[in-house]
DSSP file (Angstrom, degrees, kcal/mol; ACC not computed):
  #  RESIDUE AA STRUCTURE BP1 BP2  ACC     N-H-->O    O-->H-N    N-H-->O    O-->H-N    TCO  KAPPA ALPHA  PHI   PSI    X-CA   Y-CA   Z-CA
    1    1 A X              0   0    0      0, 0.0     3,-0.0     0, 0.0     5,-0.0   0.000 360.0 360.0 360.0 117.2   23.9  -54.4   -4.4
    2    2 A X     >  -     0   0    0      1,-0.1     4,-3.0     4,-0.0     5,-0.2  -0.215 360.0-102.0 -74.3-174.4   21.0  -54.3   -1.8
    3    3 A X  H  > S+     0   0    0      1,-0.2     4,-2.2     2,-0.2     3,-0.4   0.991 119.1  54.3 -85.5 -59.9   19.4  -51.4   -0.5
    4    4 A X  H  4 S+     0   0    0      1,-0.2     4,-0.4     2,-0.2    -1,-0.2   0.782  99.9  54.9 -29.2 -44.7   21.2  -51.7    2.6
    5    5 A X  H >> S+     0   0    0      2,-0.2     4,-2.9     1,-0.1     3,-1.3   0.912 109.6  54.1 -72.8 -32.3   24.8  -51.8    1.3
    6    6 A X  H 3X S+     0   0    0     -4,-3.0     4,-1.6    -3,-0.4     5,-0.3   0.991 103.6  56.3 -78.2 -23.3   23.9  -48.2   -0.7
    7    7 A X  H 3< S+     0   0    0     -4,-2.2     4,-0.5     2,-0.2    -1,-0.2   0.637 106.4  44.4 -51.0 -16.0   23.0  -46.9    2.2
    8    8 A X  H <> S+     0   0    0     -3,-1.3     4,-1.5    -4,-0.4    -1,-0.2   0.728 114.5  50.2 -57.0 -57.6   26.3  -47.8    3.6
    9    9 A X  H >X S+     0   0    0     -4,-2.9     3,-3.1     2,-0.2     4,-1.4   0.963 118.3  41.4 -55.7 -69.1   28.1  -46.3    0.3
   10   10 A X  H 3< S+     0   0    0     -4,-1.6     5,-0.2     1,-0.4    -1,-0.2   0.792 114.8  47.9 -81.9 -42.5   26.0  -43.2    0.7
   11   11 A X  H >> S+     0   0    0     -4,-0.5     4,-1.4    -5,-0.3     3,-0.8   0.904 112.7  55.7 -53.0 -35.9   26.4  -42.9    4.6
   12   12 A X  H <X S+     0   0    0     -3,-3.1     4,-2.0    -4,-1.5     2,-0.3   0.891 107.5  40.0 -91.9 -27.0   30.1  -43.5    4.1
   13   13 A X  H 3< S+     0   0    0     -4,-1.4    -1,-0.3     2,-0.2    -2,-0.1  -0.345 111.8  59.5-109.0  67.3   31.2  -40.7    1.6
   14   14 A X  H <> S+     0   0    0     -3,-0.8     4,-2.4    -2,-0.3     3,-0.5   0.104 106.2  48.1 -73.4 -51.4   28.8  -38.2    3.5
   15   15 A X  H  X S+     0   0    0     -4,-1.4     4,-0.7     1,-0.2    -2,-0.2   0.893 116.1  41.3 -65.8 -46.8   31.1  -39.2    6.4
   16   16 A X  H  X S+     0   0    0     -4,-2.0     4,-0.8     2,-0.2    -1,-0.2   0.583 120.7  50.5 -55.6 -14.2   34.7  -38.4    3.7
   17   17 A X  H >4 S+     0   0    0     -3,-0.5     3,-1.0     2,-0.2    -2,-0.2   0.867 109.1  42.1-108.9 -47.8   32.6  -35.5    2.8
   18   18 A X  H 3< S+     0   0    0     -4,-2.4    -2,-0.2     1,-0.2    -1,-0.1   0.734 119.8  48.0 -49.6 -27.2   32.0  -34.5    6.3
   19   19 A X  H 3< S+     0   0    0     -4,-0.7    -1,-0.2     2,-0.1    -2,-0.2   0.541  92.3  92.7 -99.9 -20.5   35.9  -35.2    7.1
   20   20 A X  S << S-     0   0    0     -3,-1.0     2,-0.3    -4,-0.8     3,-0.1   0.390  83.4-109.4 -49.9-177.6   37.1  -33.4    4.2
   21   21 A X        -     0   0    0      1,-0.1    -1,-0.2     0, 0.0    -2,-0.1  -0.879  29.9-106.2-108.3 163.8   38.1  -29.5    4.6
   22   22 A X  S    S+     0   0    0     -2,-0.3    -1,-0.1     1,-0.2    -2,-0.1   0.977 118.3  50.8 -41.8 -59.2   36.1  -26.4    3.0
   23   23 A X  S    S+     0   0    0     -3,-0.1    -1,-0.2     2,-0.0    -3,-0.0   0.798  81.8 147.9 -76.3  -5.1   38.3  -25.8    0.5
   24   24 A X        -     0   0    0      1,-0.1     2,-0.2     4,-0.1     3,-0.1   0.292  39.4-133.9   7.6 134.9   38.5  -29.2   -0.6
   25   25 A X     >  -     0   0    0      1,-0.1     4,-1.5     0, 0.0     5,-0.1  -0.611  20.8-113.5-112.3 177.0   39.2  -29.9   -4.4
   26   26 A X  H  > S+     0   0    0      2,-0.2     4,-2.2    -2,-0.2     5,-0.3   0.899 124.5  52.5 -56.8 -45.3   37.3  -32.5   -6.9
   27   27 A X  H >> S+     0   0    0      1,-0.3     3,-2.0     2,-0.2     4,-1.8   0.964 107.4  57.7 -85.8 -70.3   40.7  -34.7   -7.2
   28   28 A X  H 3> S+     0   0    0      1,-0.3     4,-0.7     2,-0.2    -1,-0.3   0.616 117.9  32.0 -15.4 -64.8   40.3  -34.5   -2.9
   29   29 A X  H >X S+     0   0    0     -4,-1.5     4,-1.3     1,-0.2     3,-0.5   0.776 113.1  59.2 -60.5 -44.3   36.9  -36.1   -3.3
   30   30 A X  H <X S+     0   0    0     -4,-2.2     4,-1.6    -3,-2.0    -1,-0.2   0.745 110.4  43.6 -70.6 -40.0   37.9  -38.0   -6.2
   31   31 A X  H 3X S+     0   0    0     -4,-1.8     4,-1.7    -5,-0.3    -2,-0.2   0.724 109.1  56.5 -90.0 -18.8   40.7  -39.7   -3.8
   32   32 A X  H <X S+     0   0    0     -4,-0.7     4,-1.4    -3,-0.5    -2,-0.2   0.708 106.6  46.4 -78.4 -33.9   38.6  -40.3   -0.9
   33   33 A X  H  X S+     0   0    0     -4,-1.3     4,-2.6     2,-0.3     5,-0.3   0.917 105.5  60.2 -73.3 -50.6   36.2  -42.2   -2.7
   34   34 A X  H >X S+     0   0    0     -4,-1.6     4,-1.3     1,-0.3     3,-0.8   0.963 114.2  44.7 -46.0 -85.4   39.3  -44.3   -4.5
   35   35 A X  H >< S+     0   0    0     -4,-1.7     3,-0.5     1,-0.3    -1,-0.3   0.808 109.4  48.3 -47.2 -33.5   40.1  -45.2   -0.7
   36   36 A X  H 3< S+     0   0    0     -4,-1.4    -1,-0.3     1,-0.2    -2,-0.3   0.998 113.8  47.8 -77.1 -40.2   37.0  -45.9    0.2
   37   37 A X  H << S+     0   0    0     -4,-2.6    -2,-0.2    -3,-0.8    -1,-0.2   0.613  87.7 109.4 -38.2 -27.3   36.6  -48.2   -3.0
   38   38 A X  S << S-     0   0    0     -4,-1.3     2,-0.2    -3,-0.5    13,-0.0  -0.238  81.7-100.8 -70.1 146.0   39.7  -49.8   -2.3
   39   39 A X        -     0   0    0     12,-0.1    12,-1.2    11,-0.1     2,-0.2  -0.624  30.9-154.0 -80.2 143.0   39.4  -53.5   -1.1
   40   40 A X  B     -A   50   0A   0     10,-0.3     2,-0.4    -2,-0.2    10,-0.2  -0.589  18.1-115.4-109.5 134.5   39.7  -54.3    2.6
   41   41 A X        -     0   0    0      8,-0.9     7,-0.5    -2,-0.2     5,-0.2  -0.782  54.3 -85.0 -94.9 148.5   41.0  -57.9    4.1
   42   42 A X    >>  -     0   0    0     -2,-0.4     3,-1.4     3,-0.1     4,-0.8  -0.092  23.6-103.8 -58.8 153.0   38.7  -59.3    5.7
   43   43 A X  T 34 S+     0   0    0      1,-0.3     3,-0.4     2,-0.2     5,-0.1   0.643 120.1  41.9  43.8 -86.9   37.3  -59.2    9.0
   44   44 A X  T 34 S+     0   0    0      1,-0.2    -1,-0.3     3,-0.1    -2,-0.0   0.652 111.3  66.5 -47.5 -31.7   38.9  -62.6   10.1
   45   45 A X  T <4 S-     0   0    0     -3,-1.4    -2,-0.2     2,-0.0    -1,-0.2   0.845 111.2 -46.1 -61.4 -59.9   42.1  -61.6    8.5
   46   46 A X  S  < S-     0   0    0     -4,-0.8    -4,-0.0    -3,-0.4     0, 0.0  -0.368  84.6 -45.8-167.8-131.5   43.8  -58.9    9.9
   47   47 A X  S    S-     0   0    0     -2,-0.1     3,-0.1     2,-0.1    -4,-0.1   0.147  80.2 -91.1-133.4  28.4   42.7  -55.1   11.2
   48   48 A X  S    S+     0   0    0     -7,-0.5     2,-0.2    -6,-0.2    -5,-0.1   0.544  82.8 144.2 103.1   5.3   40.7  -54.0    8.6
   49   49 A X        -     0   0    0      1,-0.2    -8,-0.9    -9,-0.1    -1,-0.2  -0.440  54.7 -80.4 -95.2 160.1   43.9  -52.3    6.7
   50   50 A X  B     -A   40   0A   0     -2,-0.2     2,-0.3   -10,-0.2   -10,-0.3  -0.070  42.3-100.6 -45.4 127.1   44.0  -52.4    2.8
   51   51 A X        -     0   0    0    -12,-1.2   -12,-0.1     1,-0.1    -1,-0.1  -0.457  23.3-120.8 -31.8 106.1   45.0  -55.1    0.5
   52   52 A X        -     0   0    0     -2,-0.3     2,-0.4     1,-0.1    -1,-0.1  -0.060  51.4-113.5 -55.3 142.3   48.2  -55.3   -1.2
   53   53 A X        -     0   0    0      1,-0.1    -1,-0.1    -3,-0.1     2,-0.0  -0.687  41.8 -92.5 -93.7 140.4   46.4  -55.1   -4.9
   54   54 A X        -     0   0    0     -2,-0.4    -1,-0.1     1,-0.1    -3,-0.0  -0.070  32.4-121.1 -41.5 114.5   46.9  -58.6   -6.8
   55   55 A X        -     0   0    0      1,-0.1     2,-0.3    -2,-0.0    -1,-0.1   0.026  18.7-141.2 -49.1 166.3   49.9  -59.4   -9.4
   56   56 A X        -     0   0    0      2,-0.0     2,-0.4     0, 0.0    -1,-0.1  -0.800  31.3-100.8-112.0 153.2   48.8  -60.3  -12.6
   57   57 A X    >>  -     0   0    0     -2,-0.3     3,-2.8     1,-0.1     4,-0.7  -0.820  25.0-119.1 -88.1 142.5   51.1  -63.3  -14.2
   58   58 A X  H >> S+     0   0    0     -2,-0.4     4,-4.1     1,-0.3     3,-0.5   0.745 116.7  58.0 -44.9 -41.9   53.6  -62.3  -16.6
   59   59 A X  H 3> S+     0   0    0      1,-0.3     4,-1.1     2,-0.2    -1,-0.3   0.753 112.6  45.8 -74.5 -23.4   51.8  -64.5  -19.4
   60   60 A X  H <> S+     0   0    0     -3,-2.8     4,-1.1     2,-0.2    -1,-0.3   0.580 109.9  45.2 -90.7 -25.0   48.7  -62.4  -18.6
   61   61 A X  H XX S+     0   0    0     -4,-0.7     4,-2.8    -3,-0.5     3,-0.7   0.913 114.0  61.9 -84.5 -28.8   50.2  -58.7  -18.5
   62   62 A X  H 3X S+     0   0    0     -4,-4.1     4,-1.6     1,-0.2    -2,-0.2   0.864 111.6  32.7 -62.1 -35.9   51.9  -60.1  -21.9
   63   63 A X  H 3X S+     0   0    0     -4,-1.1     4,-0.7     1,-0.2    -1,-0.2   0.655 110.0  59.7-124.0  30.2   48.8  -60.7  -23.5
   64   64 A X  H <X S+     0   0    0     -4,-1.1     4,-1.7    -3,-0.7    -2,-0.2   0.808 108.6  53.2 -60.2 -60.0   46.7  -57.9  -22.2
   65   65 A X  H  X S+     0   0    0     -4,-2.8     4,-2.4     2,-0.2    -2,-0.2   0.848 107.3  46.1 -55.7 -44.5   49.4  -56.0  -23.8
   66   66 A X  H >< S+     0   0    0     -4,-1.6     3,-2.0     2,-0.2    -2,-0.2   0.681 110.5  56.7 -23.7-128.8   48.9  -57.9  -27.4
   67   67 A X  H 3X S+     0   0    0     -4,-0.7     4,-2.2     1,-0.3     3,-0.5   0.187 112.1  45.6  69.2 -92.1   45.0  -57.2  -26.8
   68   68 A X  H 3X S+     0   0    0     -4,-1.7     4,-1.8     1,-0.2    -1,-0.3   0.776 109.6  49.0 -33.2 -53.6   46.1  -53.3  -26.5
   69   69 A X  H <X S+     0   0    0     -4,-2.4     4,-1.7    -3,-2.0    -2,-0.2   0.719 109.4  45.4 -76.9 -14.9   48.1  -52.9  -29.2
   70   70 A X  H  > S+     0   0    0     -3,-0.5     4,-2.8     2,-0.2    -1,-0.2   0.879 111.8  54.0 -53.9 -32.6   46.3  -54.4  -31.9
   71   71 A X  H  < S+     0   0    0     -4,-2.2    -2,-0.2     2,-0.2    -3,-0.2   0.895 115.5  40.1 -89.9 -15.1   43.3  -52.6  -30.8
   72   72 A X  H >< S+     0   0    0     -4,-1.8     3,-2.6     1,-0.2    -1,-0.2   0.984 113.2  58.8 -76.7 -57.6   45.5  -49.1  -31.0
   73   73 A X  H 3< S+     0   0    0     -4,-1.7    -2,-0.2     1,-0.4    -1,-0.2   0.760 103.2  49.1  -3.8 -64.0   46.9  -50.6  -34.0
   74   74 A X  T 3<        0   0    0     -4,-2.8    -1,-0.4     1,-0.4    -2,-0.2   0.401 360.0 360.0 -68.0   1.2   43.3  -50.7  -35.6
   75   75 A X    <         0   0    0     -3,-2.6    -1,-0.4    -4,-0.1    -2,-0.2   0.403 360.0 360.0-112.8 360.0   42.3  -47.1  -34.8
């Protein structure tokens, strides 16, 4: 990350921070930052609104799941 893009991050949740209310909670902050994190389509694409977030293929959640349960297995 160059120095420019944290200056962006920093500028932008100063601006959520700024937009927030007083009484504001952690999980508030916590959730503004999640949106801001969130991935954007691009530029060319559309109007700047969030991404639908990518499926995984079945063959892939199947052996992510594998992958978890041995390793709880092992505890």
């Amino acid at each position: 990350m160059t120095n420019a893009e944290k200056a962006n991050v920093k500028a932008a949740v100063r601006a959520l921070l700024d937009r927030l209310p007083d009484d504001c909670t952690f999980a508030d902050v916590q959730r503004g930052i999640a949106v801001l994190m969130w991935p954007h389509k691009s530029q060319g694409q559309g109007d700047g609104s969030l991404k639908p977030p990518e499926r995984l293929a079945p063959e892939e959640v199947k052996r992510r799941l594998r992958e978890w349960l041995k390793s709880e297995k092992d505890k």
